[in-house]
C-alpha positions as CSV (number, residue, x, y, z in Angstrom):
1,X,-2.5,3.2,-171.3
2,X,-5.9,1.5,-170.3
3,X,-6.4,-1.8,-169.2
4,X,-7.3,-2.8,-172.5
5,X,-5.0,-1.4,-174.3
6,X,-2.2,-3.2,-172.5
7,X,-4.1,-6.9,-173.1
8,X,-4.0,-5.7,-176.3
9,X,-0.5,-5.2,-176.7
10,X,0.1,-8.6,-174.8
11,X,-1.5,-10.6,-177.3
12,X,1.0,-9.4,-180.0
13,X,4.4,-9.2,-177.5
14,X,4.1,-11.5,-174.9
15,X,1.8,-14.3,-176.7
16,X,3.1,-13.4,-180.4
17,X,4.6,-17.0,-180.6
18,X,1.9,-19.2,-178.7
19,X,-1.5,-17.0,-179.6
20,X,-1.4,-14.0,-182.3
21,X,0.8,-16.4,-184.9
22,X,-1.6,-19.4,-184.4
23,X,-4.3,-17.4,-184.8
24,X,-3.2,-15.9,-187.9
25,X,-2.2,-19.2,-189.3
26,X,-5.8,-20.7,-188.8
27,X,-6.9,-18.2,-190.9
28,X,-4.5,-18.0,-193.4
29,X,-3.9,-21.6,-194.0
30,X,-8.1,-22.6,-193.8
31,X,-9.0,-19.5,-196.0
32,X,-11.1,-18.4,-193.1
33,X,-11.7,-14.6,-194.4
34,X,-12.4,-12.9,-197.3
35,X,-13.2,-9.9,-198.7
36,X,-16.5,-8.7,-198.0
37,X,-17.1,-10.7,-195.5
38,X,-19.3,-9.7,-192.3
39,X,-18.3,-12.2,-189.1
40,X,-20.7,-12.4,-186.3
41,X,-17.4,-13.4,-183.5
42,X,-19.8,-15.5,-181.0
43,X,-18.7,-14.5,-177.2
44,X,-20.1,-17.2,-174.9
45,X,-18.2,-15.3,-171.8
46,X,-15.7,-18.0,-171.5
47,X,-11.7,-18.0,-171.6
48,X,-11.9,-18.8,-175.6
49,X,-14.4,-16.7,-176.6
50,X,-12.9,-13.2,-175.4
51,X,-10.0,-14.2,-176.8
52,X,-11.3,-14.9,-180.3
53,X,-12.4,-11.2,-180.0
54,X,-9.5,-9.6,-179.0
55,X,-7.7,-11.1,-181.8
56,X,-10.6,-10.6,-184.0
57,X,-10.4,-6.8,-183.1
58,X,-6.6,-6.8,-183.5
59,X,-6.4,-8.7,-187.2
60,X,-9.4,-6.0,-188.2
61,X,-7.3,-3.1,-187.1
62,X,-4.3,-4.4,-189.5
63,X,-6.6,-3.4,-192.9
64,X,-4.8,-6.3,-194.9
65,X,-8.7,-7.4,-195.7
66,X,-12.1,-5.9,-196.0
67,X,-14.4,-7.1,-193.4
68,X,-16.5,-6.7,-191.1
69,X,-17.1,-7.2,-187.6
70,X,-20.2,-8.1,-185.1
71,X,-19.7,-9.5,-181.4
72,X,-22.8,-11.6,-181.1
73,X,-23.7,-12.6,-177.7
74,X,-26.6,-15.2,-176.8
75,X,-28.0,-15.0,-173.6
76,X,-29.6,-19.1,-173.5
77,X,-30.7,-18.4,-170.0
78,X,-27.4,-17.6,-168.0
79,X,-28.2,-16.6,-163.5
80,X,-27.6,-12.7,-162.9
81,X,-23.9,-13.2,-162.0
82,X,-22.5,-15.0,-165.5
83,X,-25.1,-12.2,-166.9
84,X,-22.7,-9.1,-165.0
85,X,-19.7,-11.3,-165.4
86,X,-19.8,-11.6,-169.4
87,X,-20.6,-7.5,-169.3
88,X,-18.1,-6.5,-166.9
89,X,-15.4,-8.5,-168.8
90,X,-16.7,-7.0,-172.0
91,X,-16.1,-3.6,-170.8
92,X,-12.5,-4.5,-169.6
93,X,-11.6,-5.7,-172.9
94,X,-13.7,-2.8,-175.0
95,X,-15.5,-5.4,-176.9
96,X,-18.9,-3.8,-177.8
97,X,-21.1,-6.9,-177.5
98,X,-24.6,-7.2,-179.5
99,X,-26.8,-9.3,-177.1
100,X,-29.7,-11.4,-177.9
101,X,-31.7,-13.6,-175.6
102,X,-33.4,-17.2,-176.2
103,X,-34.4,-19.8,-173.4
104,X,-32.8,-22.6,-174.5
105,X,-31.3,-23.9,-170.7
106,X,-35.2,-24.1,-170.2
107,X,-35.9,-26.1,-172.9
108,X,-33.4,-28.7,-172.3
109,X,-33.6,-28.3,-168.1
110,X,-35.6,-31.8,-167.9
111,X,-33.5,-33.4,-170.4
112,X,-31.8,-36.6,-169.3
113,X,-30.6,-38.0,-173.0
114,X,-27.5,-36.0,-174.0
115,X,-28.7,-32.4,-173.1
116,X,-25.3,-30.7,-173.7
117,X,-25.4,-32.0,-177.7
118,X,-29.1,-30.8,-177.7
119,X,-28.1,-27.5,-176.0
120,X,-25.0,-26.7,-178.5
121,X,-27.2,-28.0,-182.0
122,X,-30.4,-25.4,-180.7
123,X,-27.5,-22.7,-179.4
124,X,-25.6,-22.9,-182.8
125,X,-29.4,-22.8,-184.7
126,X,-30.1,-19.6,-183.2
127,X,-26.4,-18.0,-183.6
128,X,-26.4,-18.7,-187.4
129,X,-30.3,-16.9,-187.4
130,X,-29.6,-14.0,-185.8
131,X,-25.8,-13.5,-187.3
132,X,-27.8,-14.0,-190.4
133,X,-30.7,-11.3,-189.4
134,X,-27.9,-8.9,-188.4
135,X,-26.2,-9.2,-192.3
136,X,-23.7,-11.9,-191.4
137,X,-22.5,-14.4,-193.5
138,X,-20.1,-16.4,-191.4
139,X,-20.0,-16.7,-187.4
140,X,-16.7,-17.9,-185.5
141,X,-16.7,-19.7,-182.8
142,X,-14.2,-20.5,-180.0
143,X,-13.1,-23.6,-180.4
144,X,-9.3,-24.3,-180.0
145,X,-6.5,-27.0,-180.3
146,X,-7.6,-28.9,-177.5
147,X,-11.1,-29.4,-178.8
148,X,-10.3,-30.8,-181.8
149,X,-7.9,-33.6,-180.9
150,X,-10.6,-34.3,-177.8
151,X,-12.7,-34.8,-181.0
152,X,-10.4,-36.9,-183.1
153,X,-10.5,-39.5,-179.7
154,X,-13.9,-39.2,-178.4
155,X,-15.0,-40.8,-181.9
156,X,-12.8,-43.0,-182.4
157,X,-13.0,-44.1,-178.6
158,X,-16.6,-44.0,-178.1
159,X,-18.1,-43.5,-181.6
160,X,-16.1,-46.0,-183.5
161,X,-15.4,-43.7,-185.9
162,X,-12.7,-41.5,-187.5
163,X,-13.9,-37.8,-188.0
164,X,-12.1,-34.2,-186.5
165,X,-13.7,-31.1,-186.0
166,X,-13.1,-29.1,-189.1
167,X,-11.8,-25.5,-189.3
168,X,-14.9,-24.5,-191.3
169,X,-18.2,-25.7,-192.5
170,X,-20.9,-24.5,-194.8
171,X,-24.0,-24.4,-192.9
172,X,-26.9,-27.1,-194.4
173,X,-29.8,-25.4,-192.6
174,X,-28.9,-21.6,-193.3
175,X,-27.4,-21.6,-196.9
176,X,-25.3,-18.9,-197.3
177,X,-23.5,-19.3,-194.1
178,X,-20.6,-20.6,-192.5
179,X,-18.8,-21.5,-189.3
180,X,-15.1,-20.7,-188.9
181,X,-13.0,-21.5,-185.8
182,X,-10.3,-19.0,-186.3
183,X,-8.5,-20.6,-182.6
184,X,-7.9,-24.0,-184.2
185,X,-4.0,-23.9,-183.6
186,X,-4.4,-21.9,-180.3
187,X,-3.8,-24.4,-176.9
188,X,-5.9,-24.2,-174.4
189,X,-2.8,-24.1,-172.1
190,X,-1.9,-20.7,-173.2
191,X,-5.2,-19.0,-173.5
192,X,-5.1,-20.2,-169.9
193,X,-1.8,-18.6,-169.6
194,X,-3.2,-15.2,-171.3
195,X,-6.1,-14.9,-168.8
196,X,-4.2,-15.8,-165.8
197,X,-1.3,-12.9,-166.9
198,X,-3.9,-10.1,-166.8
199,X,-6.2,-11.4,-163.7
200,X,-9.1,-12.1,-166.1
201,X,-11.7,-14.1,-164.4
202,X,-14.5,-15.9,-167.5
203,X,-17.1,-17.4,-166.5
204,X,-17.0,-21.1,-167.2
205,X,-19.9,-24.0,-167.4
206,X,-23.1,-21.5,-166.6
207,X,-25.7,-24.1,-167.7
208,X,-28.9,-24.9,-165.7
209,X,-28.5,-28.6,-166.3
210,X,-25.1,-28.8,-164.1
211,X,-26.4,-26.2,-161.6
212,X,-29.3,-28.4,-161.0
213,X,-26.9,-31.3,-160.4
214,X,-24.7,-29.5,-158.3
215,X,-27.2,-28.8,-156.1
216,X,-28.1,-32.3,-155.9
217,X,-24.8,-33.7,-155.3
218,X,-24.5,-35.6,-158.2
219,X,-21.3,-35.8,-159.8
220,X,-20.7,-34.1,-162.9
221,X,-18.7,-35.6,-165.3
222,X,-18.7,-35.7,-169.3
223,X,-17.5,-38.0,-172.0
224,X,-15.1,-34.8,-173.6
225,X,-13.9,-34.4,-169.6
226,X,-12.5,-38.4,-169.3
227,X,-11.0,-37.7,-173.0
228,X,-9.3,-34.6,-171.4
229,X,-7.9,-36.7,-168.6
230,X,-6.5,-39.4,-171.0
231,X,-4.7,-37.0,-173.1
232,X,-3.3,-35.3,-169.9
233,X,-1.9,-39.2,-169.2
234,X,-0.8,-39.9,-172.7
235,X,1.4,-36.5,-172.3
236,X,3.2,-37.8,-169.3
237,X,4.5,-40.8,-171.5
238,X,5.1,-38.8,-174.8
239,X,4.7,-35.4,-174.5
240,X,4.2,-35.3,-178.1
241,X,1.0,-36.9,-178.3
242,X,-1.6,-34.2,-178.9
243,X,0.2,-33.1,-181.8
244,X,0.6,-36.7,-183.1
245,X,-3.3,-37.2,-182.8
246,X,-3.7,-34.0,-184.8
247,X,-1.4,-34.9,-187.1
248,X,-3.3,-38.3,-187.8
249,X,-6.1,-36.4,-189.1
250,X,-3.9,-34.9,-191.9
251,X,-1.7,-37.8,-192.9
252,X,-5.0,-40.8,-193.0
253,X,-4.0,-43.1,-195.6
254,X,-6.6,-44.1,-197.6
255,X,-4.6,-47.5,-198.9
256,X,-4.5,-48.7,-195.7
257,X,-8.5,-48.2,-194.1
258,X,-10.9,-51.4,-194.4
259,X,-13.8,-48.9,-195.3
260,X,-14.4,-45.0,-196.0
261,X,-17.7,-43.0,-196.5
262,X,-17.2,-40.1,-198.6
263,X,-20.7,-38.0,-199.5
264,X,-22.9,-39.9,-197.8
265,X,-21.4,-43.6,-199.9
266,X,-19.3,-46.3,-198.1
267,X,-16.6,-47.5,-199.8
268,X,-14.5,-50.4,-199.2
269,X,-11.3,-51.9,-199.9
270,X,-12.4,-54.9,-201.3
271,X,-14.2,-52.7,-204.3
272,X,-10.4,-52.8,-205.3
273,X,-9.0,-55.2,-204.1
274,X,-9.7,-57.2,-207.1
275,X,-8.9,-55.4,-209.7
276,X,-5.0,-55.1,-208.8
277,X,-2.2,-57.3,-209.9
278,X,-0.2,-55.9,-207.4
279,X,1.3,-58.4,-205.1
């Protein structure tokens, strides 16, 4: 049996509970596939990524839909080592990758207001065009559990706001497309767990911007990372809590919020407050 074949195997044995189910379920529950479809999987090199595409292959070989596949790979400006790195692990896990290149880590290099949002909005821009060149209709990105409940608190913590990360989206700039995160009940725990069990070594951040501070001794540190750290503290106390926060993006009870926006228009409690006898 080659390498592969045995990561393979794993993902549907010994991660069946914690990976292959939840990664079903995403897509089952959120719709995430249909017939006809053509799915540029997006492979950034990272722990998330590869994983999305072994399960991507594995779901594909099953034949309970019609669709098709395309492992899209952007190269925004990565050093020669993540370069060989994302290859080599390609070729381990028999993912035939379709690689493009753009210099987006140059344009945002000199960048000192938010350059990572900057870098995903022009990295997600070209991903939709060329998945869309290439006769896609949706692309599917890595994001997992984790991410979205960092989500849920970063806004309400430092936005003031209540919003998740969805587990799709119709693209406004590229009509036609969409954006499916096919991981969104997968912990970042396990797919740490699933790389660690068959000596798989991602690259992580590759970006220009923190190898420039790096090399400059400044410490690197973002707003998702301190979020991170205060769920890992919240766990300690209840170790519950990350499912909780999830959970408070399904059960939001209109009835009791001072104000909502829904399409673009605020609305407020008071707009019916008045008009009830209820007491």
């Amino acid at each position: 049996m080659e390498r592969y074949q045995e990561i393979e195997r794993g993902i549907i044995t010994n991660f069946r509970k914690t990976i292959w189910s939840k990664f079903v379920r995403g897509i089952q529950e959120f719709e995430m596939i249909q017939d006809g479809d053509k799915i540029a999987v997006c492979i950034s090199g990272g722990k998330d990524s590869m994983l999305m595409a072994k399960c991507f292959q594995e779901i594909k070989r099953h034949r309970k839909m019609n669709f098709d596949l395309v492992f899209l790979s952007m190269d925004p400006g990565y050093n020669q080592i993540n370069k060989e790195k994302i290859i080599s692990n390609a070729e381990i896990l028999n993912i035939p990758l379709t690689v493009f290149k753009t210099r987006i880590f140059d344009a945002v290099a000199d960048i000192d207001d938010h350059p990572c949002y900057l870098c995903a909005r022009m990295r997600r821009g070209y991903l939709y065009e060329k998945a869309k060149e290439l006769g896609c209709n949706k692309i599917a990105l890595g994001h997992h559990f984790d991410d979205v409940i960092e989500t849920i608190l970063m806004g309400m913590i430092y936005g003031a706001q209540m919003q998740t990360m969805m587990p799709k989206v119709k693209s406004t700039s590229h009509p036609g497309m969409q954006l499916i995160r096919p991981l969104y009940y997968v912990k970042e725990a396990d797919i740490i767990s699933w790389s660690k069990k068959y000596n798989l070594d991602f690259i992580k951040c590759a970006c220009k911007v923190t190898e420039k501070r790096e090399i400059s001794g400044e410490k690197i540190g973002s707003k998702r990372d301190e979020i991170k750290k205060l769920i890992t503290e919240l766990r300690k106390v209840y170790k519950n809590v990350d499912i909780n926060i999830f959970r408070s993006a399904q059960n939001v009870n209109l009835d009791t919020l001072i104000s909502y926006r829904k399409n673009g228009k605020v609305h407020n409690f008071l707009d019916d407050y008045n008009k009830s006898n209820i007491i």
